[in-house]
N, C-alpha and C positions, 0 to 999 in steps of 0.2 A: 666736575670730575669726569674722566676720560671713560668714554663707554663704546666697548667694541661690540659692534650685531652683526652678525653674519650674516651672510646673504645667498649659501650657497642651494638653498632651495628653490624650486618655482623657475627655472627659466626654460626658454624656449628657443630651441636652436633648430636655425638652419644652414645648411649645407649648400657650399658651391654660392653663393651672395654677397653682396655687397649693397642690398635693398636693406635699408635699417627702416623702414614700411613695413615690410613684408606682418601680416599679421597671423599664420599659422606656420605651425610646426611640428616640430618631436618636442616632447616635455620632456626634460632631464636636471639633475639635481649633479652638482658640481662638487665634485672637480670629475672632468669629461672630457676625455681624448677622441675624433675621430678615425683617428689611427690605431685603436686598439687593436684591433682585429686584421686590417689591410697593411701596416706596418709589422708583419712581425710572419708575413705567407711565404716571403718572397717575392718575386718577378723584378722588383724596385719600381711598383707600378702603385705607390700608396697615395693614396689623392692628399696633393701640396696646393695649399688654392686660397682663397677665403671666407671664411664663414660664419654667420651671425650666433650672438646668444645677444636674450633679449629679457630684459623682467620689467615688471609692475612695481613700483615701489610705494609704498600708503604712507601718509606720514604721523596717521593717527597712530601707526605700529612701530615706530622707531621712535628711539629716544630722545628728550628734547633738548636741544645745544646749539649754540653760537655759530660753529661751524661742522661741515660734513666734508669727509676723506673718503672717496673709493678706493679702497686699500685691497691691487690684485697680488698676491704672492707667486703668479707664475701662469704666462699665456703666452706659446712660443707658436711664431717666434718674434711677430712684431702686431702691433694690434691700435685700433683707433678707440676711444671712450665720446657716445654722444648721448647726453644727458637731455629730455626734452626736445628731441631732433640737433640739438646743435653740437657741432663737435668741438669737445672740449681737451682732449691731449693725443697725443701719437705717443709710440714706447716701440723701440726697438730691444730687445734680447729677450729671449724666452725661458730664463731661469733662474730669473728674481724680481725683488720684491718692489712694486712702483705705486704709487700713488698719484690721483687728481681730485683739487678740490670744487667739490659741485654744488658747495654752499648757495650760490645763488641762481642754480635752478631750479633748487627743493622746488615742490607746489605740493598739492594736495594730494594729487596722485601724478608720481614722477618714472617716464618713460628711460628706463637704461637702456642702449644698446653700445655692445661693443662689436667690434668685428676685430676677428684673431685670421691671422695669415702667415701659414709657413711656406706660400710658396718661393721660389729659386729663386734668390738676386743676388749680387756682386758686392752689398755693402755690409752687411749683418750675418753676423756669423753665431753658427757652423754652417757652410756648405756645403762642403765635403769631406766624409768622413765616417767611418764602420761602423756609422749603428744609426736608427730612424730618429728622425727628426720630427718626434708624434705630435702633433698639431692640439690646440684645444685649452682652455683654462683649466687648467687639469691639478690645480693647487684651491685655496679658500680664497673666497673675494668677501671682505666685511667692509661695513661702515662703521669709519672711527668718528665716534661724536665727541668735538671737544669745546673746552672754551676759547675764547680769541685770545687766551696769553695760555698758552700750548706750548709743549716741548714741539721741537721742530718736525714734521710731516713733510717736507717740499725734499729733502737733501739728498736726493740718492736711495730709496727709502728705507734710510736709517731710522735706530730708533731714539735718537736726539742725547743720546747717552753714550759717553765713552770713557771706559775705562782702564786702566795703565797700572799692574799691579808689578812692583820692583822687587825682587829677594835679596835683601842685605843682611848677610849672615843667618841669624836664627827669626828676623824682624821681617816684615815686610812695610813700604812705602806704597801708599795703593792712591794713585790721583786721579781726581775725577771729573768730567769736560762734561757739560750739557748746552745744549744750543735749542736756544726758546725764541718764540716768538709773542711779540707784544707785551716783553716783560716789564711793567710799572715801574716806579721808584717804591711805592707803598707794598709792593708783592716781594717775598722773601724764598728763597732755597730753602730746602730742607732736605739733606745728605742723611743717610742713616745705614749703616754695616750693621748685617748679620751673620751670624752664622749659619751652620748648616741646619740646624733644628730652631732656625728662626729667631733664636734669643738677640735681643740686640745689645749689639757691643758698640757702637760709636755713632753721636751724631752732633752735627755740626747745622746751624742756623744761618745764614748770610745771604746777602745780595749781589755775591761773587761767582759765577758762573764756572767756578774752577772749585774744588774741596781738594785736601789734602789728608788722608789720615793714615795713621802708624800703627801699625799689628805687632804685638809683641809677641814673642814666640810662634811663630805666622804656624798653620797647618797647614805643608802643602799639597796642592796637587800633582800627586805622583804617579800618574798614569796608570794601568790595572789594576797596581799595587794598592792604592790608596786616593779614592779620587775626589779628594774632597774641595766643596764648592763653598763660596761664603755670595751672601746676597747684597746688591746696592740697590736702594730703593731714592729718587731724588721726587721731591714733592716741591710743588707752587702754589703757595699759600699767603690768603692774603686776611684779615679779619680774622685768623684761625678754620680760614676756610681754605679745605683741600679744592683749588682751582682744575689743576692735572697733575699726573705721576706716572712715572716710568722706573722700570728694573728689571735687572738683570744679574743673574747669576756670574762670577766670577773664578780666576783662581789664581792661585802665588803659586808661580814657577819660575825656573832659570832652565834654560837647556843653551846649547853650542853644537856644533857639525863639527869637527873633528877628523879631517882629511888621513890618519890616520887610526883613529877610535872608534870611528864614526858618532852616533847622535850620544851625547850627556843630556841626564835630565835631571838637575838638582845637584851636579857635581856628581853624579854617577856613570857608568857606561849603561845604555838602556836599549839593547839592539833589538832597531825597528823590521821586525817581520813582518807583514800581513799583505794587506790583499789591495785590488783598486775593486770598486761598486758602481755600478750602471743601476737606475734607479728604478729601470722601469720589469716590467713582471707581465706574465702571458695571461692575456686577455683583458689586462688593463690598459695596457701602456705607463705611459706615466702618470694618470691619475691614479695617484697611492692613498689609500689609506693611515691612518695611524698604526693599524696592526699592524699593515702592511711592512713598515718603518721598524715597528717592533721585533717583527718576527725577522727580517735582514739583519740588525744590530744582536739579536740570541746569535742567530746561526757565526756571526762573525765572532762574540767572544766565545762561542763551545769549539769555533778550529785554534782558538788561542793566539791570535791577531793581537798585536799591539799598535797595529798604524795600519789606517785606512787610505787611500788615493779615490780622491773624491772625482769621479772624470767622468765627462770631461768639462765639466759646468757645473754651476754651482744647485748645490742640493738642497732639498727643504729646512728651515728652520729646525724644524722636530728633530730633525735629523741630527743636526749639530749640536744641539741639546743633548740627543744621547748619546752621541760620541764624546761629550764634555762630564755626561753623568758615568761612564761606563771607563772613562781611563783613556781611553786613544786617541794615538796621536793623527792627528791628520792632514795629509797634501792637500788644500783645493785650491782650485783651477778655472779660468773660463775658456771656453769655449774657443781661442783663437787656434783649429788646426787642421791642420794636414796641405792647406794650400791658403798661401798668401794675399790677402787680395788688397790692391793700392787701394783700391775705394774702402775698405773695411777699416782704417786708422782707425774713425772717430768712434767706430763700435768695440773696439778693444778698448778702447780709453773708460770709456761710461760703464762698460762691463766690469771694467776690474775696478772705478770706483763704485759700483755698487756690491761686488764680493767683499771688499775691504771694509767700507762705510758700517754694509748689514751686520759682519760678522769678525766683527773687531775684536768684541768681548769675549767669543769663542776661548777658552782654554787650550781647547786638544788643537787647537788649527796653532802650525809651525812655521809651516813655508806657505806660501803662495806663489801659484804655477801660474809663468808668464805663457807658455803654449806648450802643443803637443803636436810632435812630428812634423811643425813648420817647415823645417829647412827640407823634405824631401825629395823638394825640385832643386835642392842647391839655396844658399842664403846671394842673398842682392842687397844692394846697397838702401832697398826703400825697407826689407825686411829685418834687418841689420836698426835703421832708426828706430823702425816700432817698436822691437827689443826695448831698443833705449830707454827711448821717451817709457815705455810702461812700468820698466824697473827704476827710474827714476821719482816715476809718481809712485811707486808702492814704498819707496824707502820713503817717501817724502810723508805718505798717509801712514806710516808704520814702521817706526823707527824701534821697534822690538823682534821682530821678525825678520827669515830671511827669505830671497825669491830662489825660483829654481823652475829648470825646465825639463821636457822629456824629448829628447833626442832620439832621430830615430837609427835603425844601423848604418844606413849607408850614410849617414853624415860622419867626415872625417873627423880625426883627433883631434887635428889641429884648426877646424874652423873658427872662424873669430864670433860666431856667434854663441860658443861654448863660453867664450871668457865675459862676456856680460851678466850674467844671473850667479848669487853668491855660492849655489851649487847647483850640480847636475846629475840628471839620470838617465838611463840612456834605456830605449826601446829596443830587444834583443829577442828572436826567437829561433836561436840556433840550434837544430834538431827538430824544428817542425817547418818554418816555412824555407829554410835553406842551412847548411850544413849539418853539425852533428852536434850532440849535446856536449862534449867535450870541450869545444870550445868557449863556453862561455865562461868558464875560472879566467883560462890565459887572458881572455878579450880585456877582462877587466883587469888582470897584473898590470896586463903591457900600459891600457890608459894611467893607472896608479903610476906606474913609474915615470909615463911623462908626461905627468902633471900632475907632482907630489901632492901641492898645495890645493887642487880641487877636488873638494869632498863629491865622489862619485856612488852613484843606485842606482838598481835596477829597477824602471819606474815599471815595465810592463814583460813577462816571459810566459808562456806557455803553450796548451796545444790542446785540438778540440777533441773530444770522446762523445759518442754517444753510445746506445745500447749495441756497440757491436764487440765482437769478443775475438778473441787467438789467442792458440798459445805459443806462437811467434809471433810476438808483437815487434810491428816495424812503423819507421816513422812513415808516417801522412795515412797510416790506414786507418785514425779516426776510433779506433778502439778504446775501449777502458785502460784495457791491461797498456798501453803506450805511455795514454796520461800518466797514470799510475808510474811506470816507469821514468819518463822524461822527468816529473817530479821529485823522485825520490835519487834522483842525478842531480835535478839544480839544487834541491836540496842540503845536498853532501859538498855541492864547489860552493855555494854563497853563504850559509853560514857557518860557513869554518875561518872565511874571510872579515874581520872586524872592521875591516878601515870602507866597506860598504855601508853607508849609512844608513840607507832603507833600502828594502824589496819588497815589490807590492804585485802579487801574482796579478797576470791578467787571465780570467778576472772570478770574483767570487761566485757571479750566476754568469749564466747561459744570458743575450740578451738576444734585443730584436736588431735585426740588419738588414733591411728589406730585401737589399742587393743580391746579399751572399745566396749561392747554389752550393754547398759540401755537404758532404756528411750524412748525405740524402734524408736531410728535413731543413731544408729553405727557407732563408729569413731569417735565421738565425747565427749568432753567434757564440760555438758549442763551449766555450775555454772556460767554460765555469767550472767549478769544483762543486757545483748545486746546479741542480738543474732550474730552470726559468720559472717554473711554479712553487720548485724552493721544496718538492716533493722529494727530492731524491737527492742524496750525497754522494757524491761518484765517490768510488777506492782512492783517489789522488785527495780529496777532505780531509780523512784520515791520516795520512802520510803526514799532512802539516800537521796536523792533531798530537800524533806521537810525536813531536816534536818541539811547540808550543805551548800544549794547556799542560797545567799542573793536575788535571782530572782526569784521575786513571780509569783506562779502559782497553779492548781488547778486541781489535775488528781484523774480523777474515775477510780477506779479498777474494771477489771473482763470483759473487753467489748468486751472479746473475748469470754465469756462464757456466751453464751443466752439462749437457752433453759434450765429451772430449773423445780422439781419437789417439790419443796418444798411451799409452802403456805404462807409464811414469807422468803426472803430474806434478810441478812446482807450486806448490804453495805459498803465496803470501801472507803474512799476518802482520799487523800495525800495532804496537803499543809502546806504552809511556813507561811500563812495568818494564824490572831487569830481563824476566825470564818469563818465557812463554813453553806450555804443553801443547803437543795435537794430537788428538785422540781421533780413531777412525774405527767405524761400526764399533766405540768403546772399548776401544786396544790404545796404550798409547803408544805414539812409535818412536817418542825422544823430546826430550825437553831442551830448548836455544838461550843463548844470551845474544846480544846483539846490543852493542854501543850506537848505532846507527839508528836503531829501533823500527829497523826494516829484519824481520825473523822470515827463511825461507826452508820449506820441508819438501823433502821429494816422496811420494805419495803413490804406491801403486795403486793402478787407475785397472781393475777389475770391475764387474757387474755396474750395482750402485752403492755409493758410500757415502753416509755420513760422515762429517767434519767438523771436530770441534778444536775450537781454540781455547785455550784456557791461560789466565794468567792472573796470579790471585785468584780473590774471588769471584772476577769478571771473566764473560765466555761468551763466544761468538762463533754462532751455527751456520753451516751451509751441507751442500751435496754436489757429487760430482757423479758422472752415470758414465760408464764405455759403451762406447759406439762406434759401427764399422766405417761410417762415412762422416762427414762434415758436415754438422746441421744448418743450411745456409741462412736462417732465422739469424745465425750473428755474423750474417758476411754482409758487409754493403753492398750493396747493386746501386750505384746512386743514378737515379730518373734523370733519363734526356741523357745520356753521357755516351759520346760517341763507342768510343768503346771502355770495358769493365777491365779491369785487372786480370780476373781469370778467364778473359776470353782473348787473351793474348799468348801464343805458341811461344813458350821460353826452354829451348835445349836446354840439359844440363852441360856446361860448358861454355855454352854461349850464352852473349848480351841480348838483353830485349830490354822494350820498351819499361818494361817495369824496375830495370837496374837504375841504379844511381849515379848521374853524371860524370861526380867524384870518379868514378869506378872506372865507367867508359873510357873515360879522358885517362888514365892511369897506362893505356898503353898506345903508341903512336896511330895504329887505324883508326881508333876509336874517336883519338884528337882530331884527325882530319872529317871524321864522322861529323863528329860535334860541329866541324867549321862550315859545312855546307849546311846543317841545319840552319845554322846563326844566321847564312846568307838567305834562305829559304823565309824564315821570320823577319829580316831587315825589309825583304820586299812586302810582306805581307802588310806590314808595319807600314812603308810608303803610301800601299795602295790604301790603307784606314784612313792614313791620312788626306790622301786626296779627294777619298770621297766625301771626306768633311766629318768623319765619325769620331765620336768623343773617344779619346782615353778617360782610363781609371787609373790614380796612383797619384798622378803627377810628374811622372818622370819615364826617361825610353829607357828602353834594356834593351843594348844591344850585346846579343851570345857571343858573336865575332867579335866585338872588339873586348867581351867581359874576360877572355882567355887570360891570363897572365896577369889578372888586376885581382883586388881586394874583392870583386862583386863575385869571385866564381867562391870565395869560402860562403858563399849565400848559396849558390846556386847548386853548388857543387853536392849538396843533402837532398835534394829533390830527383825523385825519378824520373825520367822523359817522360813520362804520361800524366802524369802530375804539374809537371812544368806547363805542359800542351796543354792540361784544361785550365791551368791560372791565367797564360795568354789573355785565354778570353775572356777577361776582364780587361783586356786590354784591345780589344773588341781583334782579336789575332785566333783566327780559328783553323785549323785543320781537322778535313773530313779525315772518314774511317779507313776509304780506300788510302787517303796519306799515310795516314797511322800506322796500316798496316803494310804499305809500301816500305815504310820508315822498319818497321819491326823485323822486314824479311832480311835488310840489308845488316841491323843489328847482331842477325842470326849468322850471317857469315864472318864474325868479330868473334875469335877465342880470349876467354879470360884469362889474362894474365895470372900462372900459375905460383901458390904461397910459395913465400921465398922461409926458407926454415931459419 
């Protein structure tokens, strides 16, 4: 009988190695990133390298069987296994599940060592791309004892069971594939259906490595609504003896994409809202716990989520467990993006058969995502086959499901790399990193209209916040109140629109990004709707909340922002309720409806004032206080930045650096302004490149020749000084004296006056 022992206690890890000798260390208990802490500060200076874990293995303490599996479920990003001194497998990808069998180096007492390495190479992917790449075995490594006529262990590492559940009418057809090794003639199958409370409803005896059985009146899984799971249990038995066994929970559904309806699920309309999830959390990295797992999957159904985007690699088992027990539907994906790489084929290939292999039986998994933001630098003809070839093998390993990719915005409408995956969705953040929120309903009419037949989503939108506050909130200043806003806009254009099949906010937490410098706290990635320790729900949570959950409730926005200077305050308030009260120092000053379930109160802003929201029985407190100046505790200053926002001279009348391109460009000086800038960056650009310094992105932007193309509705949302500290990610920097050279000539630029 099949015996799994865990192994994640007791090792010894060293750092910066590739002595699998070495016999002292740090003692740690797995799963263990050394990236928690360095991956997640900033600089993009987090040690990529290689480095040992090492255990003692007794055999007087482990269970006794025929054969032995070290079964790692996750060691990114590529890693050696040498059992006894000898090396026994290599594994390339860092975010699923491999196996090696070390049967025949057992002894008495048996030396593990593996060595895990994430450092940079051109074959194994991710290598470039918005978030850490945290090094470490950072999931459970167990030993599976089994007998030598075993479900299969070698394949990808699957779990030797796969299952194919059909919806025919009120029935379901549910067939079942096991793949064994060293099965006898005298050894038998044993198929057995359950239900959800484990009673057994069907079994089947045979020496046929296929079962077939029929569900009458099937129950099925119906996502939020109803999520119900039935169990397959296959046993190998011989003499009446259970040899091994494996199982897996299942479920009976039908759904379709619908270019026009977007997602059915059971013959209904089931429109997929929710969020994408990065797995990892401050101060862990990506070694998660189970609560860890637990507490993500609450916070996901209390914003009222029906579809997760699992990104950009594949996620823990547990995980997909609770997305399959909790109703949601889910994108996943591996890891092939943002930059192409010819030597990386064969690591896409074994990646996406081990997401498929592992996580077949999955329920809530829909599509599977062939890449994300590949074509950035443009599609080629080698990028173009890899598509192929991968969507080929996915239809080939899964002929239930459909593929799709995440497109990023400057890939055109019409690339050919759109028409390979059976739908698409496209990466969009218009109103935070270039144009204006407005545009992204039309973006997506105009795709709908030409290209009726391709079911179109928004795979990734939004914009970062942290604790800074205004009450003119503008884009890229990083505030709550923005988020909050930019939300409750895409909000009102995307689900009003049906024929979008999913949108999956980017992203539910805050993550780690070693890279990134914004928002003045480094290393991070702000666009969560949760902050990174899951401590905190920004105002934009909410917003999808009254929108999504059926669980009424009644949240004030802003109650982290008290001291105002303003004489009139706007209030916002979120709920799922028709009609909200707001009560100040216990006066109320009027009761709202709102279809939108965006409720807003103007507020006079004397002394200090309590604020209650009420709606029902539910009520949500805060305070607002008058103040003669501006408390800069909520202004960003962000560290190392050439120059700050309000240290820049802006007439009223005139242009400065802090206006928006758009704007500039709106009257003929301004254009020719913009054109010498362009030329000014083209050189800068030259010189990076001469002197051999990397780009970030993958692609140039050039300002001069963006004039008059599709790239200035990107650009055109961003203010010059804004634009000028993203450069430098493109290693394109101007000093302060530029800046402010740049700023004086702005100053001589009048604004084109409102046309009535």
């Amino acid at each position: 009988m099949r015996n799994i022992f865990n192994l994640n206690e007791n090792w010894m890890f060293v750092k910066d190695t590739t002595d699998i000798s070495v016999r002292e260390g740090e003692k740690i208990n797995l799963p263990h990133s050394w990236n928690a802490i360095d991956g997640q500060d900033g600089g993009n200076d987090y040690f990529r390298g290689p480095c040992l874990y090492k255990k003692t293995l007794k055999k007087a303490f482990i269970p006794s069987a025929d054969l032995y599996y070290l079964e790692i479920k996750g060691a990114n990003s590529s890693a050696d296994v040498y059992v006894g001194g000898k090396k026994l497998a290599h594994h390339d990808g860092g975010y699923s599940t491999w196996r090696v069998n070390i049967t025949e180096e057992i002894a008495e007492e048996t030396e593990i060592a593996i060595i895990v390495d994430n450092s940079a190479n051109d074959t194994v992917y991710p290598q470039m791309a918005d978030f850490t790449f945290y090094g470490g075995i950072y999931r459970d490594v167990n030993l599976v004892c089994v007998n030598k006529t075993h479900f299969d262990l070698d394949y990808y590492g699957g779990p030797g069971l796969k299952i194919t559940p059909t919806v025919e009418g009120t029935d379901a057809k549910v067939e079942v594939e096991v793949y064994t090794t060293e099965l006898t003639e005298n050894q038998k199958l044993v198929y057995t259906i359950y239900d959800k409370d484990e009673n057994e409803l069907q079994k089947i005896e045979t020496s046929d490595k296929k079962a077939t059985f029929e569900i009458k009146d099937v129950h099925l899984w119906n996502g939020r609504k109803d999520p119900y799971l039935y169990c397959c249990e296959v046993e190998i038995v011989e003499n009446d003896e259970v040899l091994d066994n494996v199982c897996n929970r299942f479920g009976c559904r039908s759904f379709k994409i619908d270019p026009n309806n977007g997602f059915i699920l059971n013959g209904e309309e089931y429109p997929l809202r929710g969020v994408s999830r990065h797995q990892d959390r401050w101060g862990v990295g990506n070694a998660l716990l189970p609560e860890h797992h637990r507490e993500d999957i609450d916070l996901i159904m209390e914003v009222g989520a029906t579809t997760i985007r699992l990104a950009h690699y594949q996620h823990d088992q547990y995980f997909y467990d609770l997305c399959d027990e909790k109703g949601l539907v889910i994108w996943a994906e591996i890891p092939y993006i943002s930059k192409h790489m010819p030597g990386g084929r064969e690591n896409t290939i074994s990646q996406m058969k081990e997401l498929v292999t592992q996580n077949y039986n999955h329920p809530s998994i829909v599509v599977w995502g062939l890449s994300n933001e590949i074509s950035i630098g443009g599609s080629d003809d080698d990028l173009l086959e890899n598509h192929r070839i991968l969507n080929d093998l996915v239809h080939e390993m899964d002929k239930t499901r459909l593929t799709t990719i995440a497109a990023v915005s400057m890939c055109k409408m019409d690339d050919p790399y759109l028409q390979i995956p059976d739908v698409v969705s496209y990466n969009h953040y218009f109103g935070w990193y270039g144009g204006d929120t407005t545009m992204n309903g039309p973006w997506f009419d105009k795709f709908h209209e030409m290209h009726p037949n391709i079911p179109i989503g928004c795979s990734e939108y939004g914009c970062e916040a942290l604790n800074w506050h205004t009450s003119d909130p503008k884009q890229g200043d990083y505030t709550e109140e923005y988020q909050a806003y930019y939300h409750e806009e895409l909000i009102k254009q995307f689900f009003c629109r049906k024929y979008i099949w999913a949108t999956h906010v980017w992203n539910m937490f805050d993550f780690g990004a070693d890279a990134r410098a914004e928002g003045g706290e480094n290393g991070q990635n702000h666009k969560g709707l949760v902050t990174m320790d899951r401590k905190y729900k920004k105002d934009a949570f909410y917003a999808y909340k009254a929108w999504l959950s059926d669980d009424p409730f009644v949240h004030l926005c802003g109650k982290r922002y008290v001291d105002r200077t303003e004489d009139v305050t706007k209030v916002t308030v979120y709920s799922n309720l028709p009609e909200v009260e707001l009560f100040v120092n216990g006066e109320s000053i009027g009761k709202k409806t709102a279809e939108d379930h965006f409720f807003y109160f103007d507020v006079p802003n004397v002394g200090e004032s309590t604020i209650v929201a009420k709606a029902g029985e539910f009520s949500d407190e805060g305070k607002i206080r008058k103040v003669a100046e501006r408390n800069m505790d909520y202004v960003l200053v962000e560290k190392g930045a050439v120059l700050n926002w309000f240290d820049i001279d802006a007439p009223e009348g005139r242009f400065s650096l802090n206006d928006k391109i758009s704007d500039i460009m709106s009257c003929t000086r301004g254009k020719l302004w913009f054109a010498g800038v362009g030329l000014k960056m083209k050189k800068k650009m030259n010189a990076s490149k001469k002197g051999g310094e990397k780009k970030s992105g993958g692609f140039d932007v050039d300002l001069k020749d963006a004039q008059g193309s599709g790239m200035m509705d990107m650009l055109g949302g961003f203010s010059v000084l804004r634009l000028s500290s993203m450069m430098g990610m493109m290693n394109i920097s101007f000093t302060k004296e530029e800046l402010l050279k740049m700023n004086k000539q702005l100053n001589r630029i009048r604004k084109p006056k409102n046309k009535k």
